[in-house]
Every structure is written in C-alpha cells, then in structure tokens.
N, C-alpha and C positions, 0 to 999 in steps of 0.2 A: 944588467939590462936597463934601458930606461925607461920611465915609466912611460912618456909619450910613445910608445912602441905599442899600446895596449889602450888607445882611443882609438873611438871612433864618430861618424858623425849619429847623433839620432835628433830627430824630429822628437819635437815636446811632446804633440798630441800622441803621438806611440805609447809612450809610457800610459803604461794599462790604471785605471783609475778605482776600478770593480771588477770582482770575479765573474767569469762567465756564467750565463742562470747554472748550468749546468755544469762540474767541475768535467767530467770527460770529454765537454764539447771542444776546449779549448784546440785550438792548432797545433800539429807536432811538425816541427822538420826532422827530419832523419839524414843523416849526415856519418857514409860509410868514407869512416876517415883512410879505407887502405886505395878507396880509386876518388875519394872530393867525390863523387857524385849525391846529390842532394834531393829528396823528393819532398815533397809535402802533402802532409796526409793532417785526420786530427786524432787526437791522445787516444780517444779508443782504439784508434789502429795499433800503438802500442803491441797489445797481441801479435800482429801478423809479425812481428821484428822477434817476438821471442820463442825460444825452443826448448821442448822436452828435456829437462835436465840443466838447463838455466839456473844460477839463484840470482835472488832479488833481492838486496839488499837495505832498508829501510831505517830510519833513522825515530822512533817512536818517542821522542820530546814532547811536551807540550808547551804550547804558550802561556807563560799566567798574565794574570794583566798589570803587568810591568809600570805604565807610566802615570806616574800621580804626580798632581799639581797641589802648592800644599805654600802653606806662607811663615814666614820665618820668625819663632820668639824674640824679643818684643814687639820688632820693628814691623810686621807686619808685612815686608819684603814677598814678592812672589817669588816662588821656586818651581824647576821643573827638576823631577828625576825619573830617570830612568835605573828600575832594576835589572842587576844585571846575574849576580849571584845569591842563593840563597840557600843561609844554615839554620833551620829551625826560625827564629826571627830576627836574626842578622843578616845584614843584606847588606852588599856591596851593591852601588850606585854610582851612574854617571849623574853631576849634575849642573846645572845650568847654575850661572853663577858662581861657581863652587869657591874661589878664591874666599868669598864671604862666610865661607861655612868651614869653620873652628872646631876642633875635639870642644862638645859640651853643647853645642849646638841644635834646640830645637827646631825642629817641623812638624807644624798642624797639617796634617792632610784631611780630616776632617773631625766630628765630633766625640769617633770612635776610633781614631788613627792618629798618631807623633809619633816621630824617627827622633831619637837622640843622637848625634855622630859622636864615634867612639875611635874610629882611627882615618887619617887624611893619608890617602893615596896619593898618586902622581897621574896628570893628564883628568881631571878633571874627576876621579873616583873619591868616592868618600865611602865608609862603612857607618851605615845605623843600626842600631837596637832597637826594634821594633816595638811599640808599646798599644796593643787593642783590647779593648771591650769586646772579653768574646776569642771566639779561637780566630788566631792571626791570618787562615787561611780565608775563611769567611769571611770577615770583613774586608781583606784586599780583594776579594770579587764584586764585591759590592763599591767600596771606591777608588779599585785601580783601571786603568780604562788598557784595550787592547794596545802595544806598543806598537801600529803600521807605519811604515817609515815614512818621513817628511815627506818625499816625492807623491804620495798618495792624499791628495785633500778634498775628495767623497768621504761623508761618513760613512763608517762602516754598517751594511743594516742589519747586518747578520755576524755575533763572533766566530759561531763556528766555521763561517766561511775562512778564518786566519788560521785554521785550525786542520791538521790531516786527519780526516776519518781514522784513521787508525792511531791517532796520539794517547799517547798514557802517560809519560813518567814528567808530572810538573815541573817547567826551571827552566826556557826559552825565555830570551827577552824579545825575539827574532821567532817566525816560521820558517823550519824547513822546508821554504816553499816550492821545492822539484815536487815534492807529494802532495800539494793540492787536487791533480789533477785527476788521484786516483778518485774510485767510488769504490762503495762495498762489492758493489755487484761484480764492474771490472776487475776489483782482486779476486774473485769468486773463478770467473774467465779465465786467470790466469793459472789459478792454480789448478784447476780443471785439465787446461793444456799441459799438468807438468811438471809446471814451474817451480822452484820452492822458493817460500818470500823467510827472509830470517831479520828479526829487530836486532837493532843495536839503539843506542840512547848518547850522541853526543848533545849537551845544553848550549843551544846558541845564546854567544853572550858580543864583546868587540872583537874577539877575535874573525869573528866571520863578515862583521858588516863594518867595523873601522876603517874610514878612506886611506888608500895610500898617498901621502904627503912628498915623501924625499922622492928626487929625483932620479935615482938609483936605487931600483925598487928590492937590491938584495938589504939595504940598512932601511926597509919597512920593518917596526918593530911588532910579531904577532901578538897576542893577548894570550891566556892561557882559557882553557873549553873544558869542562869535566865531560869525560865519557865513559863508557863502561860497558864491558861484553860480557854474557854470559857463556857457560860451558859448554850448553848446545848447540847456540850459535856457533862457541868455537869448535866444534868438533865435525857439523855439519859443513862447516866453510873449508876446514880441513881434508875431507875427505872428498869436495868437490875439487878444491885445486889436483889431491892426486889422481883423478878421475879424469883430468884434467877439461873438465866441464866451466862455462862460462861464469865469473862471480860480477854483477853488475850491479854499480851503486845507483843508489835515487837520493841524487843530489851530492852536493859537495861536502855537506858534514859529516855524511854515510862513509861517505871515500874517504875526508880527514882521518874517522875513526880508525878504518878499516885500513890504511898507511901507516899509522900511527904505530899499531898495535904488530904490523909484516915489521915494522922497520923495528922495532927495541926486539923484539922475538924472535922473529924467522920465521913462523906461523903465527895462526890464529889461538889465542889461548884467553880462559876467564880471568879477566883483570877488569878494573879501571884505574882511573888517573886522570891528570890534565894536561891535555894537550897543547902547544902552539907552532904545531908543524904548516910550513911557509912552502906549500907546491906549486912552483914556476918552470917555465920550461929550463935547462932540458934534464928536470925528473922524471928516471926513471920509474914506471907504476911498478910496484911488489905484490899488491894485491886483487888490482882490481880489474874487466878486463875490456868495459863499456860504462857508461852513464847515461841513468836521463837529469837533465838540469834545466833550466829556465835559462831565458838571454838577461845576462849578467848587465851590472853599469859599465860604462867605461872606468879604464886605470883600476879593477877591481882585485882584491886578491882572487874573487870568485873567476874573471875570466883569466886571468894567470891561471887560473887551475887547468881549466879547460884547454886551455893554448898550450901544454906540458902534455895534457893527453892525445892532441888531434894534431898540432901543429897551430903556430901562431897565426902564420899568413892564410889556411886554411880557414881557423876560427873566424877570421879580420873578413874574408868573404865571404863565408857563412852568414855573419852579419849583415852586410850588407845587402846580401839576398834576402835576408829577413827584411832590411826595411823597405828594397824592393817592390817586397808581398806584403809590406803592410802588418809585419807580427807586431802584436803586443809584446811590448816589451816589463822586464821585472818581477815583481815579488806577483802580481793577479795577469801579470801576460801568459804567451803562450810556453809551449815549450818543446827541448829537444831533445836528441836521442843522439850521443855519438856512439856510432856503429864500431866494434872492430873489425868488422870487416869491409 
C-alpha cells in the first residue's frame, strides 16, 4: 500500500498542546465500525460502551525520563539523546548528531551523569554505559527530563500528567497515551460494572513512534519492543476468548502485545520477548476484539493499525469528523473507541 493512502489533512492548532485539567474530561468518539455510525460523547462515557464480562486490556509501562542533553568530551559539542532501552546501566539511545559519536565516546550529562558509547547501531542508535554518582535510577530522575514528543512545545507542569495512573514497570521512552484518559475512580466504575481490566507491559521505544519514510509502506522497517505477559493474564485472556466474551485493548501497544503473543502461539501464554510486528490493513486481528486509542499523526504505523481494524476509508472519515468537531488531536488530545459492533 502506499503510504499517501494514510494522510490526512489537520489544522496545527488541533494538535493538543496540554492534558485536559481533568484526564476523564477529555472527548471520546465512539465509532461502531460494523454500521460507521459515529457519536460523541466524553471518556467518562466510556462505561456506558462497556459490558459485564468485557476485559480491558492495559498496557502498565512507565515512562522514565528518557531525554538528556549533555555535551561531548573534549570538544564540548551539544548532544541530544534519547533513551530508548534499558539493561541495568546500558542503554541504547537515539542520538542527535550521532555520526560524531565513536565507540569510546564521552557525554557529560551533568556533574553526576557520562555515557561512555560502547557499541554504534545503525539509524542514528548508539549503546552507553552509564556512569553516576549514586544509584543510576536516581540520578536519571533528577537529570533526565520527560521524553514529550517535538509536536508538543508547552512545558510540561505536571510529569505525571505523561504518565497512566496505573503505570508501573519503568522503560517507555514514549506514553502509552490511549490510557491517559483513565482515572482511579473511572477504573473503580468499571470494574464495578464487571469488567475485568488485565496488565500486560510492552516498553515503548521506535518501534511505536518511528515515521514511516518509504513510500511502500510494507518496506517500513519496525524496531523491535520488549513485552511481557504474565500467567494470569494469560489464562484469564484465555478463558474469556473460550467464553467467547469481548478482549479490548487500550491502545496499540496493548494490541501489539496481545498479536504478538495470538500469532507465535495460538493462545495467550506467560512469556516475553521483542516484538516488531507491522499491523496494516488487511490484518487479520487474532486477538483482540475493539480498542480505545487516541487520533494518531498522519502516515503513522499507529493509524495503519487502526485502519486494519475498522477499515481505512472509515478511519480516513472518522478523522475528518474529528476535525470537524474540533478533537484534540495526539499523544494529550482526545480520544476514541472503535466499537465492534
């Protein structure tokens, strides 16, 4: 397919700048991809769309704070990186400049912080060994700043606003941002009605936010994602598909995972691994059987996803009913809900 199949037009001021005061105020469209009929409601409504015997599927990453600025031995050179993986205090990085950055290569990131590069990737990656005063986790809170993507230039005032209430397992360079929108309380709502919410942990790293470049969007090259399920998720997930009760992801990482693990398997089972599975139309889903997500950029792997589950030219006017209404769009916009039914 090509990739101009998968623009669209949007207005600058759409793109959402700051989260809502409130993360469940935001707007939801709901979008029942078996008739296109489209309403609009906001994320609290959420509930009325789901039922007794549902699961919810969650993606519990956390963000660390990924991007440090930091200047290069001897020369003094500015650097930007971006982390992307991370083994105890190795850490693979995207970085700015990088052709300049040599196995042996220091960066000051500050008084209590230098990266030595110890192996040079391809596309702009490099590997450091981290070097701090102090435990490595600590001090990269103290001077790595939250990684919000370029498009957003509000500081941010609040971290945990980049952050899902429910996040726990460190190693996002990226938020899984379909679940900003929950709150405690709203999960409380949900599972009140029924519902059963289950974690999974894939770490957004490029695989999820890398532009697609070629023009033939099947030679886009994925990245690879570490993910990982547990045995109760896997057996709970299991036991709802034979029930044949609804499994719905939050968000597209949720869904990678939860593909990933149908497609090598045939079920749900305890594993991890890394992932770089590429879903564009016309993939069939194995596992999953709705989503909620956010409105994606144009030419994204993220709206390929969605265009595989609902239909492209559907998705393509979906949008444009969004900008219509005036949605926030991106990582602090609004968001959606495609229906299966």
């Amino acid at each position: 397919m090509d990739l101009k199949e998968f623009d669209y037009e949007l207005p600058e001021e759409l793109i959402a700048q700051h989260p809502e005061n409130k993360r469940d105020e935001s707007r939801l469209m709901v979008l029942h991809k078996e008739t296109g009929v489209i309403e609009h409601r906001h994320f609290y409504d959420i509930i009325d769309y789901l039922k007794p015997g549902d699961v919810l599927v969650r993606n519990t990453s956390k963000v660390i704070p990924a991007r440090l600025y930091g200047t290069k031995k001897p020369t003094g050179a500015k650097v930007e990186v971006l982390i992307l993986k991370m083994e105890g205090t190795v850490c693979e990085c995207l970085c700015g400049n990088a052709k300049a950055i040599r196995v042996g290569t220091i960066i000051e990131f500050s008084d209590k912080l230098y990266g030595e590069c110890i192996e040079r990737k391809d596309e702009g990656i490099r590997v450091f060994k981290m070097h701090a005063q102090g435990l490595f986790l600590e001090v990269l809170n103290e001077v790595g700043m939250m990684p919000v993507p370029p498009y957003i230039h509000e500081k941010l005032a609040d971290n945990d606003r980049y952050q899902n209430v429910y996040a726990k397992e460190l190693g996002s360079a990226a938020c899984p941002t379909a679940g900003l929108h929950f709150t405690n309380e709203l999960i409380d709502k949900i599972k009140d009605k029924g519902v059963e919410i289950l974690d999974v942990t894939l770490h957004v790293g490029l695989g999820t936010f890398k532009p697609v470049k070629e023009e033939r969007i099947e030679d886009h090259h994925m990245h690879y994602e570490h993910y990982q399920m547990d045995a109760y998720t896997a057996n709970r997930l299991n036991l709802a598909k034979k029930e044949k009760r609804r499994i719905i992801a939050i968000g597209t990482t949720s869904t990678r995972t939860l593909e990933t693990i149908m497609n090598r398997f045939g079920e749900f089972k305890e594993c991890s691994g890394d992932t770089n599975i590429f879903i564009y139309p016309p993939y069939s889903f194995k596992a999953i059987d709705a989503q909620i997500t956010n409105f994606h950029l144009p030419k994204s792997t993220l709206i390929m996803m969605i265009s595989a589950l609902a239909g492209r030219e559907m998705i393509l006017d979906a949008y444009k009913e969004a900008v219509k209404n005036r949605y926030r769009f991106f990582s602090f916009g609004d968001s959606m809900f495609i229906d299966n039914e």
